[in-house]
C-alpha positions as CSV (number, residue, x, y, z in Angstrom):
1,X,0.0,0.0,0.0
2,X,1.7,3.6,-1.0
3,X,2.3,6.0,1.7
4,X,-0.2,8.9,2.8
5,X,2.5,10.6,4.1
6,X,4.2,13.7,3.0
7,X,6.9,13.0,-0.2
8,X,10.3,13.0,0.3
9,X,12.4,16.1,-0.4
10,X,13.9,15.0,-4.2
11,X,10.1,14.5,-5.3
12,X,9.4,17.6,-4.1
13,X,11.7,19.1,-6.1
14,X,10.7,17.3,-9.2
15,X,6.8,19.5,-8.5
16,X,6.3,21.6,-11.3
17,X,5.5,24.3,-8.6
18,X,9.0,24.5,-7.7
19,X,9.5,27.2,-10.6
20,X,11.0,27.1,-14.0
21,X,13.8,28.0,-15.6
22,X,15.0,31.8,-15.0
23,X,16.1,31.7,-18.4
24,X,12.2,31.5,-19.5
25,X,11.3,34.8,-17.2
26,X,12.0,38.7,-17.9
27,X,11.1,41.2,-15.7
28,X,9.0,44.1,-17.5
29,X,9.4,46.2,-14.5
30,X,11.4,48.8,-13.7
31,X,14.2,47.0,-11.8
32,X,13.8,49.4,-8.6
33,X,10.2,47.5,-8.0
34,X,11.8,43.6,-7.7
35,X,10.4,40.7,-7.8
36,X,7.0,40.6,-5.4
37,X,5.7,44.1,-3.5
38,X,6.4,43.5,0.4
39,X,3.6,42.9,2.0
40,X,1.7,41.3,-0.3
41,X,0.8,37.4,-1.0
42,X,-1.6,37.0,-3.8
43,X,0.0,36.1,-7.7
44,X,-2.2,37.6,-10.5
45,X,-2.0,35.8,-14.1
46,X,-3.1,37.4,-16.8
47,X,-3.5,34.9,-19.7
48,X,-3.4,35.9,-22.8
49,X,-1.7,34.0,-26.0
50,X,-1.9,30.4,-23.7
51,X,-5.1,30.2,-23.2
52,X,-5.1,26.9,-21.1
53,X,-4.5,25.2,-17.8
54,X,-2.2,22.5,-18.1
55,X,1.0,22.7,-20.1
56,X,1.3,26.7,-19.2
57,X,4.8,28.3,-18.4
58,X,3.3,31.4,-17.3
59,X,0.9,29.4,-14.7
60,X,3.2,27.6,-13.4
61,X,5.5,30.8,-12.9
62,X,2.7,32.4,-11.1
63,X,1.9,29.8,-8.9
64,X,5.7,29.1,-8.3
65,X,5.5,33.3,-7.4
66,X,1.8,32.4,-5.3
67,X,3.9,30.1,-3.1
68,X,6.7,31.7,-2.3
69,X,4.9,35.3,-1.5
70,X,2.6,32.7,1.0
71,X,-0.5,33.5,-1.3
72,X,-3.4,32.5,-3.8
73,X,-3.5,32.4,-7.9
74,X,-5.8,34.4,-9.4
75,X,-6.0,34.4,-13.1
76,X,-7.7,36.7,-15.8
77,X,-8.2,36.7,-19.3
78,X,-9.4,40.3,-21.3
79,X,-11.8,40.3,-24.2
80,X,-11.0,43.1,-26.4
81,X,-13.5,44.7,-28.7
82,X,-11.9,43.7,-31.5
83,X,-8.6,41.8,-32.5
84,X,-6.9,41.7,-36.0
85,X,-9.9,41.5,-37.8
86,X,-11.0,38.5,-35.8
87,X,-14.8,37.4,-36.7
88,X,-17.6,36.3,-34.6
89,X,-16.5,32.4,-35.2
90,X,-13.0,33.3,-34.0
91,X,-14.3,34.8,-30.5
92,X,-17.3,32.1,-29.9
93,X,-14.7,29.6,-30.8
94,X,-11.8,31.4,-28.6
95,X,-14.5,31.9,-25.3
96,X,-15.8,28.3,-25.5
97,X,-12.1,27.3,-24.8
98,X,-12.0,29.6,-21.8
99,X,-15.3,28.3,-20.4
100,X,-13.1,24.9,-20.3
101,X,-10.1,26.6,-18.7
102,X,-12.3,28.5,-16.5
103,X,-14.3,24.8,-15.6
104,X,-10.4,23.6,-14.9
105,X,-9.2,26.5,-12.8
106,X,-12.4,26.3,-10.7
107,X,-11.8,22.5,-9.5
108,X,-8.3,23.4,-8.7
109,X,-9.8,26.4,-6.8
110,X,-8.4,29.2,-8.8
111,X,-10.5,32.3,-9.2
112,X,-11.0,33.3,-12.7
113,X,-11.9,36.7,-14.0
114,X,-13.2,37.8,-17.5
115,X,-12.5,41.3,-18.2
116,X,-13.4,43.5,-21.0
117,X,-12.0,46.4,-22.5
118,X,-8.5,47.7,-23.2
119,X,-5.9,45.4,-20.7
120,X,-3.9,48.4,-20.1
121,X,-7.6,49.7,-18.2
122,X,-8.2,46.3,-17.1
123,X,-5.4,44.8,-15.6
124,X,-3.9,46.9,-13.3
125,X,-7.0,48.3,-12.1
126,X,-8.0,44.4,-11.0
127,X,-3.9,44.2,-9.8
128,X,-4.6,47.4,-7.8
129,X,-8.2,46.3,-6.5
130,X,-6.5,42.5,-5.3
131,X,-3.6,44.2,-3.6
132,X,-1.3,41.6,-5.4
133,X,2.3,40.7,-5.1
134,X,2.9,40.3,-8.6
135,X,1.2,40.0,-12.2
136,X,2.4,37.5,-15.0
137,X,1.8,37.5,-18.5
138,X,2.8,35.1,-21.1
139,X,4.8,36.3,-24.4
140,X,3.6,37.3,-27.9
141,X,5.9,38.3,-30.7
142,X,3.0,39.6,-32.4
143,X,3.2,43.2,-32.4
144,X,-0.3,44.7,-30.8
145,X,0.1,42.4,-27.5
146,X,3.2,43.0,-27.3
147,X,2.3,47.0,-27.1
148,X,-0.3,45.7,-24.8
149,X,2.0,44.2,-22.0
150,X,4.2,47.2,-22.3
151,X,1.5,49.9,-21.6
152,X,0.0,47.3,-18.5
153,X,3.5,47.4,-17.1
154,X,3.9,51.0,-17.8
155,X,1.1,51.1,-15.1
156,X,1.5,48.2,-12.7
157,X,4.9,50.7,-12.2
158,X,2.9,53.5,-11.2
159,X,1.6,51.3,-8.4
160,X,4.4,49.3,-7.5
161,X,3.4,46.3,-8.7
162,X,6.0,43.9,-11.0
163,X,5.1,42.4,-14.1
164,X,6.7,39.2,-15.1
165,X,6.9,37.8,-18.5
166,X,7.3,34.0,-19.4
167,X,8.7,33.2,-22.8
168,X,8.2,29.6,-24.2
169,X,10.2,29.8,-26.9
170,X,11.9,33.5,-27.7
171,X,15.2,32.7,-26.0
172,X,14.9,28.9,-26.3
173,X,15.4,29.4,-30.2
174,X,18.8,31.2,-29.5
175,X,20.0,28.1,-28.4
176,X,18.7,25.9,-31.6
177,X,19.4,25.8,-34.6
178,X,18.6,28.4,-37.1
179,X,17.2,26.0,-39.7
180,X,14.6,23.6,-38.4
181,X,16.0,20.8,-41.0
182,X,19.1,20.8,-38.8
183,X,17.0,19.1,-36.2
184,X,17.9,16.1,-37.7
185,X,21.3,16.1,-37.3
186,X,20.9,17.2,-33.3
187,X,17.8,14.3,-32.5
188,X,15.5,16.9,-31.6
189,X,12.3,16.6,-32.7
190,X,9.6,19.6,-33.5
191,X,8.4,19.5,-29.9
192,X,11.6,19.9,-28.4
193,X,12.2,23.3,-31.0
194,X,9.2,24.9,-29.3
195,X,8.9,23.2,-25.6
196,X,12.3,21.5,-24.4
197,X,13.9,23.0,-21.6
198,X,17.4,25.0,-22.3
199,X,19.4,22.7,-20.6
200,X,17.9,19.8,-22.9
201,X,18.4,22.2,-26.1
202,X,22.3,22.8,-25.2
203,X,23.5,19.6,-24.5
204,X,21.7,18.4,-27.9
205,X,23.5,21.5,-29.2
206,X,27.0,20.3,-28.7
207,X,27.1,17.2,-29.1
């Protein structure tokens, strides 16, 4: 019969919770603020580009930040009026997904918050109105969201409140390849291009 007892210390370090690679994380922030505002516990994640529940480097970033400031995860998603000429199938498709990560984030006892309007409005005024230790936002290269997290950290500055961003594959690419055929020669396969950890990517590298 397996134990009920706590785990042991190396499979607690295996938890995903544990964090993530600082390579994956840059701070959007003016460097004075840090890394969490003092005196504060709760871990704000504003989804954007992933729009899921498992699988997510920013999540687990924000629940990794959640822990260590002794708080809750709270995560929001805004609906803008209009994006990139998106139609009415894109957004019913698009909000029927975040019914199902909403669902998820609910039986894991998350709080989930769907805002609407411009996120440089939204955002920090829900950051300000939770008192949080920190916001996180996933990455974009596209260059409207990008805009987007700039002008919400542009804010969350204003009121002391750091804005991390996790990138799943920006600097991860540095260390590949330029040509994706060259994958072959290196034994990574497409998944590892876009998901495989920078660790996994170098040693591949130099073999």
């Amino acid at each position: 019969m397996a134990s009920s007892g706590p785990p042991d210390a190396k499979r607690a370090k295996r938890e995903p919770c544990a964090g993530i690679r600082a390579e994956r994380v840059r701070m959007l922030s003016k460097p004075a603020i840090g890394r969490l505002a003092p005196g504060r516990s709760m871990v704000l994640y504003w989804m954007s580009r992933d729009q899921r529940a498992a699988d997510n480097w920013a999540a687990l970033h924000a629940r990794s930040l959640a822990a260590e400031a002794g708080g809750s995860l709270v995560v929001a998603f805004n609906l803008v009026p209009s994006f990139l000429g998106a139609t009415y199938r894109h957004f019913h498709f698009m909000l029927t997904g975040l019914a199902e990560t909403e669902a998820t984030l609910r039986s894991q006892h998350i709080a989930f918050h769907l805002l609407r309007g411009q996120a440089e409005n939204t955002i920090p005024a829900l950051a300000g109105e939770l008192s949080v230790a920190a916001v996180v936002c996933d990455f974009c290269p596209l260059r409207v969201p990008a805009a987007w997290a700039a002008s919400v950290a542009a804010k969350l500055d204003a009121l002391g409140i750091p804005l991390h961003q996790v990138c799943e594959m920006q600097r991860l690419r540095a260390s590949l390849p330029k040509n994706p055929s060259l994958l072959l020669h290196t034994g990574l396969t497409t998944y590892d291009w876009y998901h495989c950890d920078l660790s996994v990517a170098s040693a591949h590298n130099h073999m």
